[in-house]
N, C-alpha and C positions, 0 to 999 in steps of 0.2 A: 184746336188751338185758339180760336175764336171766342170758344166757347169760356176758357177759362181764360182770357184779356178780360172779354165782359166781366165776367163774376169779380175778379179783383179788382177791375175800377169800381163797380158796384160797392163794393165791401171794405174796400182802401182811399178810393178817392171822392167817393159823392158822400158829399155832408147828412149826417142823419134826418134834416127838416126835408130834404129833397130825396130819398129813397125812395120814398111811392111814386112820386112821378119819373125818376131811372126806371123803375120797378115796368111802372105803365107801358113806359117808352119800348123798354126789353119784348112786354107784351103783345106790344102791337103789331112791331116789326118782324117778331121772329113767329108769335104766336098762329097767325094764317099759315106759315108753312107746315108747323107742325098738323096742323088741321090737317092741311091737303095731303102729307103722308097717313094719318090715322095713326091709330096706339090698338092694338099693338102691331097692326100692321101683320102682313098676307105672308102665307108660309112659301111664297112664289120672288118674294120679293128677295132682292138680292144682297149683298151682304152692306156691299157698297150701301144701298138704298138703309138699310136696319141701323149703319154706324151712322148715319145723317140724323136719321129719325131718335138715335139716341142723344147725339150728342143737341139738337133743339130741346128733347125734352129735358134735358139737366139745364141747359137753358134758360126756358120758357118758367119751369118748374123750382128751379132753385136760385136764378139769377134774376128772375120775372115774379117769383115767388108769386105762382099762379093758385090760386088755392083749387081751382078745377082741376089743375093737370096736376095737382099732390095728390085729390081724392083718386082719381086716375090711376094714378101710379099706385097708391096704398092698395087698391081694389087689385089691379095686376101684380103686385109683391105677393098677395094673398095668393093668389092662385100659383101665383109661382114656388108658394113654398109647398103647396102643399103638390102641387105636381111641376116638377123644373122643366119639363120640355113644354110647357104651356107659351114659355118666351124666345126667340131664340137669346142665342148665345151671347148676341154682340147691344143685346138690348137688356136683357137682366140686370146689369152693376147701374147701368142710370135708372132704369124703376127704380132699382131697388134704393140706392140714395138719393131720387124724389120723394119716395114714399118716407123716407126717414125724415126729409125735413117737416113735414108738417105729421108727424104721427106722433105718436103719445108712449106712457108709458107698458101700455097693453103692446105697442108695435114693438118696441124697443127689447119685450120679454117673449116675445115671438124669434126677432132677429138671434137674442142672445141665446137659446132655447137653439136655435137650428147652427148657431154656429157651436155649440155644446156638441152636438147630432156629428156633424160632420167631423168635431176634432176626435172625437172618440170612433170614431168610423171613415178613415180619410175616405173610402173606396165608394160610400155611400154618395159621391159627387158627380155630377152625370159625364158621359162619356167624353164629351169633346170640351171639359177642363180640368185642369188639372188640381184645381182648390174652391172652398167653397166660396162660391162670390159675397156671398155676404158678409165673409169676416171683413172685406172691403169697407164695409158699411163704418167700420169702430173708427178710423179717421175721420170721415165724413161728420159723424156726432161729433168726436170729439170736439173738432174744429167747431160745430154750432153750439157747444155746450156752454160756450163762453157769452152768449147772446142774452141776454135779460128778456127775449120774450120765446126763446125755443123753449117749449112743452118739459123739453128732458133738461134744459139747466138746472145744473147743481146734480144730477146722478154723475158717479164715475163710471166710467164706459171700463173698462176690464183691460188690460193690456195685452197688446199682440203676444 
C-alpha cells in the first residue's frame, strides 16, 4: 500500500527538476532494508518475509529508480524465465516489473516471446499459478511507455 502512495507522489506530485533527489530520498530510506533482506532471498524464508522483500524492491527499484536493483532484478527475470521456480511465487511480478523498467528492447522481446509461450500453452505456467506472471508485465510498460526517457518509448505493447 505504501508502496504505491510513494510511486504516485513520485510520478504525480514531485516536479520533474526534483525527481532525483524524491528518487535519492526513496533510496535511502527504503534502500538499507531491502539490503538486509537480500534478493532473492532464502528458500527458508517465509511468505510474509518474500511479499516485504518484493514490495521494497518495486520500491527501491521503480520508485527509487535504482539502476543497481534494475540490473538485479533483469539478471533475476533471466533466470526466472528461463527456470520459474528459481524465484518464489510472491517475488516474481516485482522482478519482473523492476527488470522492465530499466530493460531494453532485447528485454522487452524476451517478456513478449514468453508471454506468446504461455498463451499458446496456458498449462506451461508453474504450479502454484494460475497465469503467466509476465503478461503482468504489459500494464507496467504500457504505463512507462509514455515517459520520454523509458528505453521502450514509442513501441506498442500488444493488448491484453
Amino acid at each position: 500500500m505504501i508502496n504505491a502512495r510513494l510511486t504516485a507522489i513520485g510520478e504525480d506530485m514531485v516536479p520533474a527538476a526534483d525527481q532525483e533527489r524524491y528518487q535519492r530520498w526513496i533510496r535511502a530510506r527504503v534502500g538499507p532494508a531491502l539490503t538486509a533482506l537480500g534478493l532473492p532471498g532464502g528458500a527458508g524464508d517465509t511468505d510474509e518475509r518474500h511479499s516485504r522483500r518484493a514490495e521494497l524492491l518495486a520500491l527501491v527499484g521503480i520508485a527509487g529508480n535504482d539502476p543497481d536493483v534494475q540490473r538485479r532484478a533483469r539478471e533475476l527475470a533471466a533466470q526466472y524465465m528461463a527456470n520459474p521456480s528459481s524465484l518464489p511465487g510472491t517475488s516474481a511480478p516485482a522482478v519482473l516489473r523492476v527488470a522492465a523498467v530499466g530493460g531494453d528492447a532485447a528485454l522487452y522481446a524476451q517478456y513478449v516471446a514468453q508471454i506468446e509461450k504461455h498463451t499458446a500453452n496456458p498449462r506451461s505456467t508453474s504450479a502454484s499459478s494460475t497465469r503467466c506472471p509476465i503478461s503482468g508485465i504489459r500494464r507496467s510498460w504500457r504505463a512507462r511507455c509514455s515517459t520520454p526517457s523509458h528505453p521502450l518509448c514509442g513501441r506498442r505493447i500488444p493488448a491484453p
